[in-house]
C-alpha positions in Angstrom: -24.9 -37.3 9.8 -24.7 -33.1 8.9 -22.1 -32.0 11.0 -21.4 -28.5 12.6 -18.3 -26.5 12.6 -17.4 -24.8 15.1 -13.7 -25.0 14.1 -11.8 -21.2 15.1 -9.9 -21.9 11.7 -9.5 -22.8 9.2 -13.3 -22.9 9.4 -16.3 -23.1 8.2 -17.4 -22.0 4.7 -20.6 -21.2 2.6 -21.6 -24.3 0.5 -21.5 -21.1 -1.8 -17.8 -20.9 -1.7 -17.0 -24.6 -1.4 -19.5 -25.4 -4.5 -18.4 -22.8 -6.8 -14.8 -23.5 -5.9 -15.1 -27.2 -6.3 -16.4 -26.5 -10.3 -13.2 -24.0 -10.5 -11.1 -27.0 -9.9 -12.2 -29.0 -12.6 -13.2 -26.4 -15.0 -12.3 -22.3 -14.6 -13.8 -20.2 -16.2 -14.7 -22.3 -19.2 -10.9 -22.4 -19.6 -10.7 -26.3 -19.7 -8.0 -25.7 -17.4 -8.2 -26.5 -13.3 -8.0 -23.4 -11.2 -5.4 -25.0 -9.6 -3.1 -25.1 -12.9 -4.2 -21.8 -14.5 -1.6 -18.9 -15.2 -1.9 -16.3 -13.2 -1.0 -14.0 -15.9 -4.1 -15.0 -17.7 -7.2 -12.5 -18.2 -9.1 -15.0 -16.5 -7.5 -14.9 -13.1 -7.0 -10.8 -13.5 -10.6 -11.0 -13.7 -11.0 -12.7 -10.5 -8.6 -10.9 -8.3 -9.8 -7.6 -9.8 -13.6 -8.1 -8.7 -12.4 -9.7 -5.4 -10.5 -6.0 -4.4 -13.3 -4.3 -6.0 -15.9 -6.1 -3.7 -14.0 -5.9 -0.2 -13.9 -2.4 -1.4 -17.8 -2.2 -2.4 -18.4 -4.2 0.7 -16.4 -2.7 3.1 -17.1 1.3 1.9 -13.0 1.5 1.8 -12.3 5.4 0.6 -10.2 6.3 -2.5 -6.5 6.4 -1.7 -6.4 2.8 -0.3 -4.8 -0.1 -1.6 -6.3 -3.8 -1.1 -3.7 -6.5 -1.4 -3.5 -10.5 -1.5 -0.6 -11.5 0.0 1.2 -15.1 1.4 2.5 -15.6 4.8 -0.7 -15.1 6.5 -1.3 -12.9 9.2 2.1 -13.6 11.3 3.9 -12.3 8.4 1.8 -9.3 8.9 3.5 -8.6 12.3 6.7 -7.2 10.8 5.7 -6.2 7.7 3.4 -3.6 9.5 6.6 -1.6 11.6 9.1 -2.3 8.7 7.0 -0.5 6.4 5.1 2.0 9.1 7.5 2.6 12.6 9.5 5.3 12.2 9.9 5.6 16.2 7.8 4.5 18.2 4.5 2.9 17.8 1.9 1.9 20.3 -0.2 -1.8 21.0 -2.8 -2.8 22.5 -2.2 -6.3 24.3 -5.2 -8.4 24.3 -4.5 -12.4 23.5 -1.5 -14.5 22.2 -1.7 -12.8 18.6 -1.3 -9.4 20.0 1.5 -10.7 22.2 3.5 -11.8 19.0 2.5 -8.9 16.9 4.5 -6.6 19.5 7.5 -9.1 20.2 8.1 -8.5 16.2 7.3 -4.6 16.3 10.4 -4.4 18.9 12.3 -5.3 16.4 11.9 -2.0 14.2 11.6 0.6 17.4 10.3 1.8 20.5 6.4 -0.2 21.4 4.6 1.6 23.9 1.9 -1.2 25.3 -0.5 1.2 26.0 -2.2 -1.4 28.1 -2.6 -5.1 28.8 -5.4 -7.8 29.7 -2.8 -10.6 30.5 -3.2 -10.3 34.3 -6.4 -12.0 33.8 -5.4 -14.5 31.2 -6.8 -12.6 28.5 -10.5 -12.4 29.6 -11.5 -8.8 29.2 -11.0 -5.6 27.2 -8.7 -2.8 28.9 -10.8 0.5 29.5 -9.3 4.0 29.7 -6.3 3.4 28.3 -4.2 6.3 26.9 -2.8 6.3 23.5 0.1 9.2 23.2 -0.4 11.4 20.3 3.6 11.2 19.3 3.5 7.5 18.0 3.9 6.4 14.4 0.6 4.0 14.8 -2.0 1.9 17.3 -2.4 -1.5 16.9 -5.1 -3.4 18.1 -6.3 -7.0 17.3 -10.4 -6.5 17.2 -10.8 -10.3 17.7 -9.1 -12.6 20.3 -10.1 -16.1 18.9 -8.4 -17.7 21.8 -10.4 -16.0 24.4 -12.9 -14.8 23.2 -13.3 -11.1 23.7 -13.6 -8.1 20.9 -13.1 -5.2 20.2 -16.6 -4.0 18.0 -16.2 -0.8 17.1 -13.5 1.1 15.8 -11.4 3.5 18.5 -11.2 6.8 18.9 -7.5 7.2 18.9 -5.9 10.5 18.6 -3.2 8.8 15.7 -4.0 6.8 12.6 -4.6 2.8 13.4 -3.5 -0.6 12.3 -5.4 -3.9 12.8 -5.3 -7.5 12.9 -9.2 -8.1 12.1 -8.6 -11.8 10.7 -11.4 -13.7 12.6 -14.2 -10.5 12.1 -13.8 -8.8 9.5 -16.8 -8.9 7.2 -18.8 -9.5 10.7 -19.6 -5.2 11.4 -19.1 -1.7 8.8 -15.7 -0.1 9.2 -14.6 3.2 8.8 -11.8 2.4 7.1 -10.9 6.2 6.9 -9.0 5.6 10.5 -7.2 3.4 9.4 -3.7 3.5 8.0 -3.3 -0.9 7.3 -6.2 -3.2 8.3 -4.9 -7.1 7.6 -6.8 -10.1 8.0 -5.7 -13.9 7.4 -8.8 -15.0 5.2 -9.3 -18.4 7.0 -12.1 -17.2 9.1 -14.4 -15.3 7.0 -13.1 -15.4 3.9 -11.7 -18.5 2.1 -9.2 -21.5 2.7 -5.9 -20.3 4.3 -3.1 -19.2 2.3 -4.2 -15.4 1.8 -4.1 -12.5 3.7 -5.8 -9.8 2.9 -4.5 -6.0 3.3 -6.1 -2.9 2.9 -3.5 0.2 2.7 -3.4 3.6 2.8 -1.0 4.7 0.1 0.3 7.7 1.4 1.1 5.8 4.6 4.0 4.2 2.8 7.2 5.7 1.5 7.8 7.3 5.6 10.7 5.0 7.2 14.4 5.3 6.3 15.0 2.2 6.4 16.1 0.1 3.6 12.9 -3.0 3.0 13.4 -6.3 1.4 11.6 -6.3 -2.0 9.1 -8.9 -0.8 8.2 -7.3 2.7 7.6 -3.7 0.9 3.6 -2.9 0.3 5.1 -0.8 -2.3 6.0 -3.8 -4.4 2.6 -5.3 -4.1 0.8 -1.9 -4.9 2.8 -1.6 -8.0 2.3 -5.1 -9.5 -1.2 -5.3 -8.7 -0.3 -8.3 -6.2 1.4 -10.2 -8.9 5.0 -9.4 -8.3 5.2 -13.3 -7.5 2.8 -15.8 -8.0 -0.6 -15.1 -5.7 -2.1 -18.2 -4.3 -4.6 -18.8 -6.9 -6.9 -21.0 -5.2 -7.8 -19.1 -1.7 -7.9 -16.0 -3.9 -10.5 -17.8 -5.6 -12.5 -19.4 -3.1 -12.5 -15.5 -1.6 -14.1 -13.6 -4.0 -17.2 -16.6 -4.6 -17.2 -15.3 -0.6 -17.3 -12.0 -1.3 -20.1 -12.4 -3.8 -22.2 -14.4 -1.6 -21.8 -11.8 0.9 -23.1 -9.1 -1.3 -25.9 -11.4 -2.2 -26.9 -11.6 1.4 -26.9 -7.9 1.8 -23.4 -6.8 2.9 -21.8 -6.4 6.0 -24.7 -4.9 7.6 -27.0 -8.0 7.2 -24.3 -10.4 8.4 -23.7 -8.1 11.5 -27.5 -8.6 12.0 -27.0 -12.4 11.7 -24.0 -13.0 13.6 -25.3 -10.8 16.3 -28.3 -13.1 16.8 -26.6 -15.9 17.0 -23.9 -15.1 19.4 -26.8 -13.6 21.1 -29.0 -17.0 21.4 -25.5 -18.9 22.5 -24.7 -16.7 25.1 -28.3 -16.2 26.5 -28.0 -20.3 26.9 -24.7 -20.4 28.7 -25.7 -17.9 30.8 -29.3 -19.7 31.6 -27.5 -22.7 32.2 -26.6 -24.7 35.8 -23.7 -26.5 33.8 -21.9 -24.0 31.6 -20.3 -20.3 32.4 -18.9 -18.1 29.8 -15.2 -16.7 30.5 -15.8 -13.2 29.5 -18.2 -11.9 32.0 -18.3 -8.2 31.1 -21.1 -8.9 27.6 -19.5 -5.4 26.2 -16.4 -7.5 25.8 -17.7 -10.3 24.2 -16.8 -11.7 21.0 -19.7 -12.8 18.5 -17.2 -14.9 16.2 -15.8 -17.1 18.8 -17.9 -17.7 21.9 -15.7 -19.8 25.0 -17.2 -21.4 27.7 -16.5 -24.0 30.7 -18.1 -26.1 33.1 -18.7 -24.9 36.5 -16.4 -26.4 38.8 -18.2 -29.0 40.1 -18.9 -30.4 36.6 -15.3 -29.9 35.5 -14.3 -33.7 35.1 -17.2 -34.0 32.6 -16.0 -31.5 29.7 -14.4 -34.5 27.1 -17.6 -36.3 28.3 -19.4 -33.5 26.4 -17.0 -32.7 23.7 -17.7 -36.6 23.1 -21.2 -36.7 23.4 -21.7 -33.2 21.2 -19.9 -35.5 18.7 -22.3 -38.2 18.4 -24.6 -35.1 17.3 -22.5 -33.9 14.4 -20.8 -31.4 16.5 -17.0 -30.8 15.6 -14.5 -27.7 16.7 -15.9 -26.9 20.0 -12.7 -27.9 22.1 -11.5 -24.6 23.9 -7.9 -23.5 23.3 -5.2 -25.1 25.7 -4.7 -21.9 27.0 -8.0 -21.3 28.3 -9.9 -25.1 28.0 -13.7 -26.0 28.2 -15.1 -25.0 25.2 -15.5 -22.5 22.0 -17.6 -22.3 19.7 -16.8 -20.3 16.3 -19.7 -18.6 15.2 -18.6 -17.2 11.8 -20.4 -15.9 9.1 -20.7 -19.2 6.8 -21.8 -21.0 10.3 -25.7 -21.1 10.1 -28.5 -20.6 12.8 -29.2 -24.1 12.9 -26.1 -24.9 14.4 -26.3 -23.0 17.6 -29.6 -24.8 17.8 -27.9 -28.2 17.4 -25.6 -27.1 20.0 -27.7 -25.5 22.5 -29.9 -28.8 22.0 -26.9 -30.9 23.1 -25.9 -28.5 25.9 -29.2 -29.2 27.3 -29.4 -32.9 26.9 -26.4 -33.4 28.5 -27.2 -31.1 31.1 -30.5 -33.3 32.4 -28.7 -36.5 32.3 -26.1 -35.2 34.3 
């Protein structure tokens, strides 16, 4: 039976990526070597992560002066190695979801966080509106997807400072002007390849500002300067990112899988929102998120969600289980994740609906 992903991540992937990465590990690059066992130090591998930053840069329009970088730890390591390399003073956040939530709890650490607002009052369901962001802070941070909950954030703020972003579970999914940026990050097990990379894109003049005295490892400095090869890179996701990156170009860019993701989030929605059974937990559709769509039974229906989580099983149908911290359902729509899948599900969603 073909199943469908709906996993929030690690997730789904092209048979593109998977194919082409699959051959890498039994032959790279006509090395006779696995991509698994290859020196990283080889022109082979420079070859790889050289067209993978030149691509996110191609792909996502990024303007001279920045700096893209593979790094480990994923995206939580991201959460202190933004203010130890950016807050001077004070810096402000945006509080939107759980990864928000921990990306300030570590910012406290290095100085003064100004949550400029908050969305927790109503579990994380909604967007704040007409908040304030004071024009004295080092940086705004924002995370412009809330996998959890399911709301985004789809275009890019007009802030009177420069910006940081967690964009791990959309970037690739919309254009970006990059140019407001100061550090965009983004774990790459969403749109991008296996975990065990996180990508950064930097502004080099950004750097060098804090007093502070940073750990060799933590400092963007380091990684600017040795290419992303002060210590070994993790080959493998590195890899599996730029056959991604490729596909995407094939495809048509970022535009054309903004068109894509749009209409499937689009169809999804239109059927929760037709349906007697289901209700979407983001009501306002501006704050909607088109990677990671979360749904629930009505109340009378409640005792029946692992009824359907079963029964969407039996039609190929995996990763739709909601977050603990919101239940019901969500469904990961992701670039790799294909049209015919929302069908599959809206299909089951249906079914299940009439018998019960």
């Amino acid at each position: 039976m073909k199943k469908h992903n709906f996993y929030a991540g690690p997730s789904i992937l092209s048979q593109y990526t998977i194919k082409n990465t699959a051959d890498a590990i039994l032959d790279f690059a006509g090395t006779g070597l696995s991509i698994l066992e290859v020196s990283h130090r080889s022109k082979e591998f420079q070859a790889v992560i050289d067209e993978a930053s030149a691509l996110v840069k191609e792909l996502l329009e990024v303007p001279e002066g920045y700096s893209v970088l593979w790094l480990g730890g994923g995206a939580s390591m991201q959460f202190c190695m933004v203010p130890y390399n950016l807050l001077v003073k004070k810096a402000a956040y945006l509080e939107t979801g759980t990864w928000a939530v921990n990306a300030i709890k570590e910012a406290r650490l290095f100085g003064e966080v100004d949550v400029v607002a908050s969305s927790k009052d109503a579990n994380f369901t909604y967007i704040p509106k007409n908040y304030v962001v004071p024009a004295d802070v080092d940086y705004f941070h924002y995370t412009s997807n809330n996998t959890i909950y399911g709301t985004e954030i789809r275009k890019d703020p007009d802030v009177p400072v420069r910006m940081v972003c967690d964009m791990s579970s959309d970037i690739f999914s919309r254009p970006i002007d990059v140019s407001k940026y100061d550090l965009i990050y983004a774990g790459a097990q969403k749109n991008l390849a296996p975990a065990g990379v996180t990508i950064v894109i930097v502004k080099d003049d950004a750097l060098g500002k804090v007093d502070r005295q940073i750990p060799t490892m933590l400092d963007y400095r380091t990684h600017i300067n040795k290419g992303s090869m002060f210590n070994t890179p993790p080959v493998l996701p590195i890899y599996s990112a730029l056959m991604t990156l490729r596909h995407y170009k094939e495809l048509g860019g970022v535009a054309a899988l903004e068109k894509r993701d749009l209409e499937k989030a689009a169809k999804l929605y239109d059927a929760i929102d037709g349906s007697r059974m289901f209700v979407g937990t983001v009501t306002d559709v501006a704050d909607r998120s088109i990677m990671n769509v979360c749904f629930v039974m009505r109340p009378e229906y409640k005792e029946l969600e692992k009824s359907f989580v079963d029964f969407a099983a039996t039609k190929g149908i995996v990763g739709i289980k909601g977050h603990r911290s919101v239940g019901g359902f969500r469904a990961s729509l992701y670039n790799a994740l294909p049209m015919e899948s929302v069908d599959v599900l809206i299909n089951a969603m249906d079914e299940f609906q009439a018998k019960h």
